[in-house]
C-alpha positions in Angstrom: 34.9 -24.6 -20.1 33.8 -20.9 -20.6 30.7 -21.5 -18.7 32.6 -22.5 -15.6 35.2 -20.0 -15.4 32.1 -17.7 -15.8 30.4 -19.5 -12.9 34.0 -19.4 -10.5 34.3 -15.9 -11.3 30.4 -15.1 -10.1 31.2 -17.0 -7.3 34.0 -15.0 -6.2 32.4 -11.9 -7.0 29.5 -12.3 -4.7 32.1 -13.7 -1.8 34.0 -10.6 -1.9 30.5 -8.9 -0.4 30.5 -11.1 2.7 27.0 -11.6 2.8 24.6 -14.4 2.3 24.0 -13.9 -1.6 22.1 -16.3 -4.4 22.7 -15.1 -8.3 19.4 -17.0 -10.6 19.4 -16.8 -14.0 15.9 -15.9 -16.2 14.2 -19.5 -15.4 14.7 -19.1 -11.6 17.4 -21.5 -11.7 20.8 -21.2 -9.4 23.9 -20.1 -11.0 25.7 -19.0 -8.3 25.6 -18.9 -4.4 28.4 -17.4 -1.7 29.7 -19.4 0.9 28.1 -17.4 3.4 24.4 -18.2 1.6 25.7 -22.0 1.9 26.4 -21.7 5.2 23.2 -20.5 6.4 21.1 -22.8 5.0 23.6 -25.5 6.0 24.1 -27.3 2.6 25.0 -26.7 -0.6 22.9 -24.8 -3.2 23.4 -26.5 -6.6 24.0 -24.9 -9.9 21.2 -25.2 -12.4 18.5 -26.3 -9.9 15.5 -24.1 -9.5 16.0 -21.4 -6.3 12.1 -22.2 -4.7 12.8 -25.8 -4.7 15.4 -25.6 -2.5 14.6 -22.3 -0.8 11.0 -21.2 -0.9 9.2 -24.2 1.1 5.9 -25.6 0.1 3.3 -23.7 2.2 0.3 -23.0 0.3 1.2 -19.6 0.1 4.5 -18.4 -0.7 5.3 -14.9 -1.4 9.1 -15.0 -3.0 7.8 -18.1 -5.5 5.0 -15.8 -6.6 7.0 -12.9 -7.0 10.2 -14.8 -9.2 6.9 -16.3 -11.5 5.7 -12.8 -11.8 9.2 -11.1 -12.3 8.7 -8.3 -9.5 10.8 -7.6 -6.1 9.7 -9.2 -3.1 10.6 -9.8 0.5 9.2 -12.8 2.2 10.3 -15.4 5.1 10.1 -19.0 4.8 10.8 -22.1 7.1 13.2 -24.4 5.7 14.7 -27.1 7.9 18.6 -27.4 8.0 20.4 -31.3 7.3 21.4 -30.2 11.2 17.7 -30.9 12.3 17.2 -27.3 13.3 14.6 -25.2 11.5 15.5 -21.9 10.2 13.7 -18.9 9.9 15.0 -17.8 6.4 14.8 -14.3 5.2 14.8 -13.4 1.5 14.7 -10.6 -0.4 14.5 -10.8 -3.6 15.4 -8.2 -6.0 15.4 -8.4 -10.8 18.8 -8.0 -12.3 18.9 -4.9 -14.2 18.8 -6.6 -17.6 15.7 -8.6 -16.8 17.8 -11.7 -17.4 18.2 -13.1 -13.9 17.8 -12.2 -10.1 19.9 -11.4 -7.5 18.5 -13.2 -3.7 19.9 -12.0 -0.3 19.4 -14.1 2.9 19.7 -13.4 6.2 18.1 -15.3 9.1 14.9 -13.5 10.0 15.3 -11.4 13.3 13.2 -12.0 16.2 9.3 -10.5 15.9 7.3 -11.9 13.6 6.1 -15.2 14.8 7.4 -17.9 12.9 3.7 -19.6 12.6 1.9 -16.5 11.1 1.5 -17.1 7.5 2.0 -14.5 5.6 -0.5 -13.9 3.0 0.1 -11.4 -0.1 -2.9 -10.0 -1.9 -3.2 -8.1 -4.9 0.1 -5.6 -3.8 -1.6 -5.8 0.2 0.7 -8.1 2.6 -0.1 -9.1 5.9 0.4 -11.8 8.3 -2.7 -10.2 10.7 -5.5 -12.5 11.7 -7.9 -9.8 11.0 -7.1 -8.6 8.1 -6.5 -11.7 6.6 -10.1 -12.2 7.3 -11.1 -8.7 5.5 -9.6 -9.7 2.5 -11.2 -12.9 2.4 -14.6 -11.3 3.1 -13.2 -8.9 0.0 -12.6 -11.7 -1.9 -16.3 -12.9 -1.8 -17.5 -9.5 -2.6 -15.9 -8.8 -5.2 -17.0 -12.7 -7.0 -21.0 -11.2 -6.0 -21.2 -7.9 -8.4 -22.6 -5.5 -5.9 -21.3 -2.2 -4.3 -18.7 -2.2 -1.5 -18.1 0.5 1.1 -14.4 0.6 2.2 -13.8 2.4 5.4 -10.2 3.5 6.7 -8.2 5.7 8.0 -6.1 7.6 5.1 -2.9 5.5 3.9 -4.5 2.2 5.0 -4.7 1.2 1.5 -8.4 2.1 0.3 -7.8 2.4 -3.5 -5.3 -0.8 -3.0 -8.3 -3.0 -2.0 -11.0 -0.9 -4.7 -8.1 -2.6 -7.6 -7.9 -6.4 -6.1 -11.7 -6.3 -6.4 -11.6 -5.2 -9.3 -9.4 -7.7 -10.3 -11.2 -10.5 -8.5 -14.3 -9.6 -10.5 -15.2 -10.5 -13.9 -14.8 -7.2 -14.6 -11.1 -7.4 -14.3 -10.4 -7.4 -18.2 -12.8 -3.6 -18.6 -12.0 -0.7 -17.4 -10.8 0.7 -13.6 -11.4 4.2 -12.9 -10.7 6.4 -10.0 -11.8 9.9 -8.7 -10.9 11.5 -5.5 -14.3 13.5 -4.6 -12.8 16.1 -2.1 -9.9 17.0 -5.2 -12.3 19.2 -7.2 -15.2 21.8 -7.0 -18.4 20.8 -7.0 -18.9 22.2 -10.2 -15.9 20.0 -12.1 -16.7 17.2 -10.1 -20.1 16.4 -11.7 -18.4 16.9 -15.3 -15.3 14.5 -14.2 -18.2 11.9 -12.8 -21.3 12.1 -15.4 -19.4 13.9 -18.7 -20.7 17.1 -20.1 -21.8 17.7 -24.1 -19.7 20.2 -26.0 -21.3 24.1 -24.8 -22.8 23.0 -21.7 -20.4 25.7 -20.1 -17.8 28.2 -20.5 -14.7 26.4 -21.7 -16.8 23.3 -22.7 -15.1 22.9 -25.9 -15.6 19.2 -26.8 -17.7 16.1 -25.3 -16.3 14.9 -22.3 -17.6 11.3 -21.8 -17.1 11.6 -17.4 -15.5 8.5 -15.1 -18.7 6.9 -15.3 -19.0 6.1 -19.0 -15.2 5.7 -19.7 -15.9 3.1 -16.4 -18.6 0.7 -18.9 -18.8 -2.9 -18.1 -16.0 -2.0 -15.3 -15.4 -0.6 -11.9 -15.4 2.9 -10.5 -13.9 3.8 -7.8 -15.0 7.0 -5.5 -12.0 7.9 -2.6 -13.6 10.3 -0.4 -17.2 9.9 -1.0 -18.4 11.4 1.9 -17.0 15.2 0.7 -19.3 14.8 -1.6 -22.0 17.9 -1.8 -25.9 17.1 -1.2 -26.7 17.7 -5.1 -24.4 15.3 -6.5 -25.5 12.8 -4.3 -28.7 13.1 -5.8 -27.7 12.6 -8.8 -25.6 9.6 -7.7 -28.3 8.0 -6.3 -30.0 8.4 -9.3 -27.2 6.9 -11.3 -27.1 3.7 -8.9 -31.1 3.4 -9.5 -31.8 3.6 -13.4 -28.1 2.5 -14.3 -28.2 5.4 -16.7 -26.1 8.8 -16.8 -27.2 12.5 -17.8 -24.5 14.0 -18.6 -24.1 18.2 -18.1 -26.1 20.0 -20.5 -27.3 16.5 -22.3 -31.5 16.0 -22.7 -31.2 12.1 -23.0 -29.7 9.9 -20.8 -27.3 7.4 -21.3 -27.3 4.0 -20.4 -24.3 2.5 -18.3 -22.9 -1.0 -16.8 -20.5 0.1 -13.9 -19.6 -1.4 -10.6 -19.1 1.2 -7.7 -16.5 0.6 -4.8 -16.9 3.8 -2.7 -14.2 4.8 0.4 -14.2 6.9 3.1 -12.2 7.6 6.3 -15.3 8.7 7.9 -18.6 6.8 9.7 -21.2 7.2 7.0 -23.9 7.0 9.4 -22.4 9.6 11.3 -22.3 12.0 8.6 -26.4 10.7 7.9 -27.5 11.4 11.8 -25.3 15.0 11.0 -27.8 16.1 7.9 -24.5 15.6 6.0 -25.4 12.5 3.8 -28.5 11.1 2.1 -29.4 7.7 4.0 -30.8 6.3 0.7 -27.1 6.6 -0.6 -25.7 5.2 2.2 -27.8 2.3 1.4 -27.2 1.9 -1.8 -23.4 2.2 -1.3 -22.9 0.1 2.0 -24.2 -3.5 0.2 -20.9 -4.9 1.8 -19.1 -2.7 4.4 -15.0 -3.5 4.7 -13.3 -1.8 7.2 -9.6 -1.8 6.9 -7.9 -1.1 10.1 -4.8 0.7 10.8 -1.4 -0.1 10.6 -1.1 0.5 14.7 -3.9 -2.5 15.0 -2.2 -5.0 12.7 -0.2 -6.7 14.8 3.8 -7.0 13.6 3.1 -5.8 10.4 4.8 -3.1 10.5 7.7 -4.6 10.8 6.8 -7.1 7.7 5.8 -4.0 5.7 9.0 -2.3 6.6 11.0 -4.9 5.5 8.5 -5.6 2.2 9.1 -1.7 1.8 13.0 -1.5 1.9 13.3 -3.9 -0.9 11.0 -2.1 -2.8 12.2 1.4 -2.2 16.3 -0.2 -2.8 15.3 0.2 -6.5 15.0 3.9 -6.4 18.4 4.5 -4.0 22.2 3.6 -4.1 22.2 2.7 -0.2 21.1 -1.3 0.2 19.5 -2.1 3.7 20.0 -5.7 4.3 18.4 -5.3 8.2 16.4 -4.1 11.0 18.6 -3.3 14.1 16.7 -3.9 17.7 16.5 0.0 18.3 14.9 0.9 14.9 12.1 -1.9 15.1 11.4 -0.7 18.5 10.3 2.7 16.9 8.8 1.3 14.2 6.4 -0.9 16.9 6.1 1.5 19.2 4.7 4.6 16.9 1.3 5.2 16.1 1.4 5.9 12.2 -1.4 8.3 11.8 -0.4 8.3 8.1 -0.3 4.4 8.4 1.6 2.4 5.7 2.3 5.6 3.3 3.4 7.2 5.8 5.9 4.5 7.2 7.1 4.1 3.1 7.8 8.0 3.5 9.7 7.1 6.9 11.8 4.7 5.2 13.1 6.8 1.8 13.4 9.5 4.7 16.2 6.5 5.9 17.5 5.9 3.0 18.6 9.0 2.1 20.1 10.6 5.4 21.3 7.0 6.7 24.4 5.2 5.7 25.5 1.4 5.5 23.4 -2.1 4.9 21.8 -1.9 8.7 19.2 0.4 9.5 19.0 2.2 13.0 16.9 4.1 15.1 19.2 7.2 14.1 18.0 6.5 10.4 14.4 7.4 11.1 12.7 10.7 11.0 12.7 12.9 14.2 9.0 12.8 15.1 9.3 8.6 15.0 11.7 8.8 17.6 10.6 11.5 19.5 6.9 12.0 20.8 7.5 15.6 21.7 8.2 16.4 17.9 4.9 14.5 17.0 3.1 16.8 19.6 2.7 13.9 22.1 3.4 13.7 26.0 5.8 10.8 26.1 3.6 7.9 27.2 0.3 9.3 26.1 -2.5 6.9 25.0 -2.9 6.5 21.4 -6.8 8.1 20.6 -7.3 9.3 16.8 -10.7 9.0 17.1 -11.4 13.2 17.7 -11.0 15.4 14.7 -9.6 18.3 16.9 -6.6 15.9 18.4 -4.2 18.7 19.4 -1.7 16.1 18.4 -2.1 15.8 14.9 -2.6 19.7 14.9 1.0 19.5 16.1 2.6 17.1 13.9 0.9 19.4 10.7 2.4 22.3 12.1 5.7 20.6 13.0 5.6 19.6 9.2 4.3 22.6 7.8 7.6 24.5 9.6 10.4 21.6 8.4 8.8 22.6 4.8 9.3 26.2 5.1 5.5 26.4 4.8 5.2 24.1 1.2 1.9 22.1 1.7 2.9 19.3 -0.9 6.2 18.9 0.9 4.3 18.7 4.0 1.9 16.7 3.1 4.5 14.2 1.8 6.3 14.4 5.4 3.6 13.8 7.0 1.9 10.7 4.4 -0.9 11.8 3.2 -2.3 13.2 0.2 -2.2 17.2 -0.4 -5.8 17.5 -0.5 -6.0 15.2 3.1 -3.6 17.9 4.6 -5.9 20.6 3.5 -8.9 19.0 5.1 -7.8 18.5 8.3 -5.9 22.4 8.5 -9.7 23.5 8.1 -11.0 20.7 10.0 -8.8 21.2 12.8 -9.0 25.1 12.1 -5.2 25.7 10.9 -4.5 28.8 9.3 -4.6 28.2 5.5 -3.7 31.8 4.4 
């Protein structure tokens, strides 16, 4: 008897919020559903009977059953037909109870954009419902069963390191070791210790062994972001790393033997920067066994709307304010935008909405100024999108537009703007902003 008074009073609870609300407990299973979830689905959601059997469809992939079976927030739409005979386009976010003991589902009906056939595919924290980019990561997936070196190729925010991890993972390498080094974040000097290790005295402050990303990276997978900033002496030495699968560290006399897989990224043309005297063509080589290029956000169809969407149920954990929707004028921006920072930078966009919006519906008012406005970005309203030239006068505009909302603070900035702090400083020396 206690259990259904418990069960009457959830259910009255979640009817008090007038929205379309499903309460599971640990095992996925339904304890309690509002009236308004019941009437969008057209039937009733019985007690006790596991949510994706009734929700969650059977295509062969399914986003929201993968994310209850691996206990982390998801948002995802699914096609379920209604006892009227009309299919439904059925939204659902779904978000962990605080005590880890249950879930809490929202529904809504998905608004009008993404086309209902488009299959949305979810890969290793990547989502997409993009016909080519689907067909990256399945090119991705094959390279990363084959043990050879990949070249990923992207504009920053695109998600670089994201894809460097799912091969990893893909690889029977997943159970050693992934590391990571940025190689425009550090001097040329530290950046050979942090990548081949140094033996205790090999220089001032050298006070122990350091055993470098490549030998902490042993049977796994290393990852170099940036490998282009590179400088011409390290590359030699890299490409002597890739050829006798041995290390020397700095001030060592024998060389050390090493297992590691190599995923390099860049945001730039590697043969450009060959053809420039700026990179060793034998490296390229080496690197480049399997080219991905991962476009950006602008060329992936309505994905940034599904990203948005992914991203507010995501980002809901962090804030008090709950966005249930998209209105029509806020998805407008979000479409009509270019994100040069691409998907960090529309994740920035969003806790930018959280915080100075209010209520479950998020507008165009929501968004940050320079979404809304192309003069703010340094655009003519209209203008072509072209990011190809490193001197765009438009992105030298939106970096100074940042730099002033940040009283001159390059982390702030760079976090306005979403990209990393050493990305910002690149392109103020590429595009010849004053760094004083």
């Amino acid at each position: 008897m206690a259990e259904t008074i418990e069960t009457l009073t959830l259910r009255a609870a979640i009817d008090g919020f007038d929205q379309a609300i499903v309460l599971l407990d640990g095992k996925q299973r339904i304890v309690a559903a509002s009236r308004s979830a019941e009437a969008l689905v057209g039937d009733t959601l019985p007690r006790g009977v596991r949510a994706v059997r009734v929700l969650c469809g059977a295509g062969e992939t399914r986003p929201i059953a993968e994310a209850l079976a691996q206990g982390r927030p998801a948002a995802g739409t699914v096609i379920r037909p209604r006892p009227d005979g009309r299919d439904i386009a059925l939204r659902i976010f779904a978000k962990p109870l605080a005590n880890a003991k249950g879930w809490l589902l929202r529904l809504a009906e998905d608004a009008p954009g993404l086309a209902l056939d488009d299959e949305i595919l979810e890969f290793h924290g990547m989502l997409t419902a993009d016909t080519g980019m689907k067909r990256l990561l399945h090119v991705a997936t094959k390279a990363a069963a084959a043990d050879v070196t990949v070249l990923v190729r992207g504009e920053t925010g695109t998600g670089k390191e994201l894809l460097a991890r799912a091969i990893h993972e893909l690889s029977a390498r997943r159970d050693e070791p992934f590391r990571a080094i940025n190689c425009a974040a550090l001097s040329p000097t530290l950046l050979e210790s942090e990548l081949f290790g140094h033996v205790r005295g090999a220089f001032t402050g050298a006070v122990r062994d350091n055993p470098g990303h490549f030998r902490s990276a042993h049977r796994g997978t290393l990852f170099l972001d940036e490998v282009a900033e590179m400088p011409g002496e390290l590359q030699a030495k890299l490409l002597r790393v890739i050829e006798t699968g041995t290390v020397l560290p700095v001030g060592a006399i024998e060389p050390i033997e090493i297992d590691v897989r190599l995923v390099a990224a860049t945001h730039k043309s590697l043969r450009e920067e060959v053809h420039a005297g700026r990179f060793r063509a034998d490296l390229m080589y080496r690197l480049r066994k399997v080219p991905l290029f991962l476009p950006p956000l602008r060329e992936r169809g309505d994905d940034t709307v599904l990203l948005a969407r992914h991203l507010l149920t995501q980002l809901a954990d962090k804030h008090v304010r709950e966005i249930a929707e998209i209105d029509a004028g806020a998805l407008t921006v979000l479409r009509r935008y270019a994100w040069p920072g691409n998907v960090r930078e529309l994740a920035n966009a969003l806790e930018y909405a959280f915080v100075v919006g209010e209520g479950p519906v998020l507008t165009a008012d929501d968004l940050p100024p320079e979404l809304i406005s192309p003069a703010l970005a340094g655009e003519p309203p209209g203008a072509p999108v072209n990011r190809s030239s490193v001197g765009d006068a438009g992105e030298a505009a939106r970096i100074l537009r940042a730099l002033e909302r940040s009283s001159g603070n390059r982390s702030e900035a760079a976090r306005l703007l979403g990209i990393s702090r050493v990305t910002l400083w690149r392109r103020m020396k590429e595009l010849e902003i004053a760094v004083g």
